[in-house]
C-alpha positions as a printed Julia matrix, in Angstrom:
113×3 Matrix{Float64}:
  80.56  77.71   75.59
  81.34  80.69   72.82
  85.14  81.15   71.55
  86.34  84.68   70.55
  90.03  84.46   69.51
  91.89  84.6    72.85
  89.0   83.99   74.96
  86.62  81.2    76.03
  83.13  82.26   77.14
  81.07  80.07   79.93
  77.47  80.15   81.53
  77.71  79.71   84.98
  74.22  79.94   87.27
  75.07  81.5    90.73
  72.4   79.56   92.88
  72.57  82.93   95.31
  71.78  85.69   93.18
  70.03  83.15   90.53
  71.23  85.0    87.46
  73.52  83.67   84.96
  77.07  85.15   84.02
  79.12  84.77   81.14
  82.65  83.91   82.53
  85.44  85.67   80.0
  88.46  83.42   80.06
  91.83  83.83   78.35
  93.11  80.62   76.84
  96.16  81.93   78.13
  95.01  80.64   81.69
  95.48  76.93   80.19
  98.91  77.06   78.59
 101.45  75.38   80.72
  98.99  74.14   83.67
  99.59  70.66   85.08
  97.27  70.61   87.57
  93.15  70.43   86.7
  90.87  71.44   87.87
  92.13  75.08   88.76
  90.11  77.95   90.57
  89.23  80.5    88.65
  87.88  83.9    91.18
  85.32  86.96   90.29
  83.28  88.93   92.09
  79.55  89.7    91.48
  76.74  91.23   93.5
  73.28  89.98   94.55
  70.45  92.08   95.52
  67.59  90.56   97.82
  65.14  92.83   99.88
  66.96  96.08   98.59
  70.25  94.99  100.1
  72.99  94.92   98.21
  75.64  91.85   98.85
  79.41  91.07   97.06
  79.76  87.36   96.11
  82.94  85.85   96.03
  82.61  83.34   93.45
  85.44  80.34   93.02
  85.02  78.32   89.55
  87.03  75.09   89.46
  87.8   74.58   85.83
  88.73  71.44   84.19
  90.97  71.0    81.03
  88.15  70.95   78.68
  86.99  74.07   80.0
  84.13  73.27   81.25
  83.28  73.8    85.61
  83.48  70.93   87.81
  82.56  72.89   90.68
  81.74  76.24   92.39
  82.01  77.96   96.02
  80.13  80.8    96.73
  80.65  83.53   99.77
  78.96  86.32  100.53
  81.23  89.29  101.36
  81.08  90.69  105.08
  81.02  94.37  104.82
  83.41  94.94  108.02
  85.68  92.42  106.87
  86.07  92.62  103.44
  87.58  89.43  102.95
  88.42  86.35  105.63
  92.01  85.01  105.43
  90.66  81.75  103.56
  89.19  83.79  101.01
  92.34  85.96  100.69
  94.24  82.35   99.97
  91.91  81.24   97.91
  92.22  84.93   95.93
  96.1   84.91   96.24
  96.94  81.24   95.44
  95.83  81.05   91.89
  96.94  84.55   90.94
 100.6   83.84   92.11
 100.43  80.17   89.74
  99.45  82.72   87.24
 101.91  85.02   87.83
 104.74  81.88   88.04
 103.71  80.3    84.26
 103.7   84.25   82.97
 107.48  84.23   84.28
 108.05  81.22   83.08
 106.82  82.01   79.35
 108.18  85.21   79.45
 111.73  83.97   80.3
 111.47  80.8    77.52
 110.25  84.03   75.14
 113.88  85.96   76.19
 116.1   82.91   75.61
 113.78  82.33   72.06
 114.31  85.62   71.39
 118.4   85.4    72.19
 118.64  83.13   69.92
């Protein structure tokens, strides 16, 4: 794990593609959370036999930071994404969007005063 200011960097090992990724994320993502471990989504690509394949990756991160656990999907080309994956997309972002409301109305009535 490597800090930088705002950010948190982490090795994670996609057993698919078999590279490693450093996984960029905001502090920001920990403030306010009440719930651990919480999924954490990107998208990467694997190449095998000249094919080229979109990986859904879902990191469960823990309160220290570091990844309790992983699920990997490849993407179907027709059908870019099933409806569990589009939850599993949607869900987090929306908590994230829900503590950014949150903070920014605490920041308005901090700001009143």
């Amino acid at each position: 794990m490597s800090e930088n200011g705002n950010y948190i960097v982490k090795k994670y090992r996609c057993n698919i593609c078999n590279k490693t990724h450093d996984v960029k994320l905001n502090k920001q993502y920990f403030k306010g959370r009440t719930k651990y471990p919480f999924p954490y989504v990107f998208l990467h690509d694997s190449i095998k036999n000249g094919e080229n394949k979109e990986l859904l990756t879902i990191l469960y991160i823990d309160k220290d930071f570091k990844i309790r656990g992983a699920e990997i999907q490849e993407l179907d080309n027709d059908n870019l994404f099933s409806k569990e994956q589009v939850i599993g997309i949607v869900k987090p972002l929306i908590e994230e969007l829900n503590l950014l409301r949150k903070e920014n109305l605490e920041l308005k009535e901090e700001l009143k005063k």
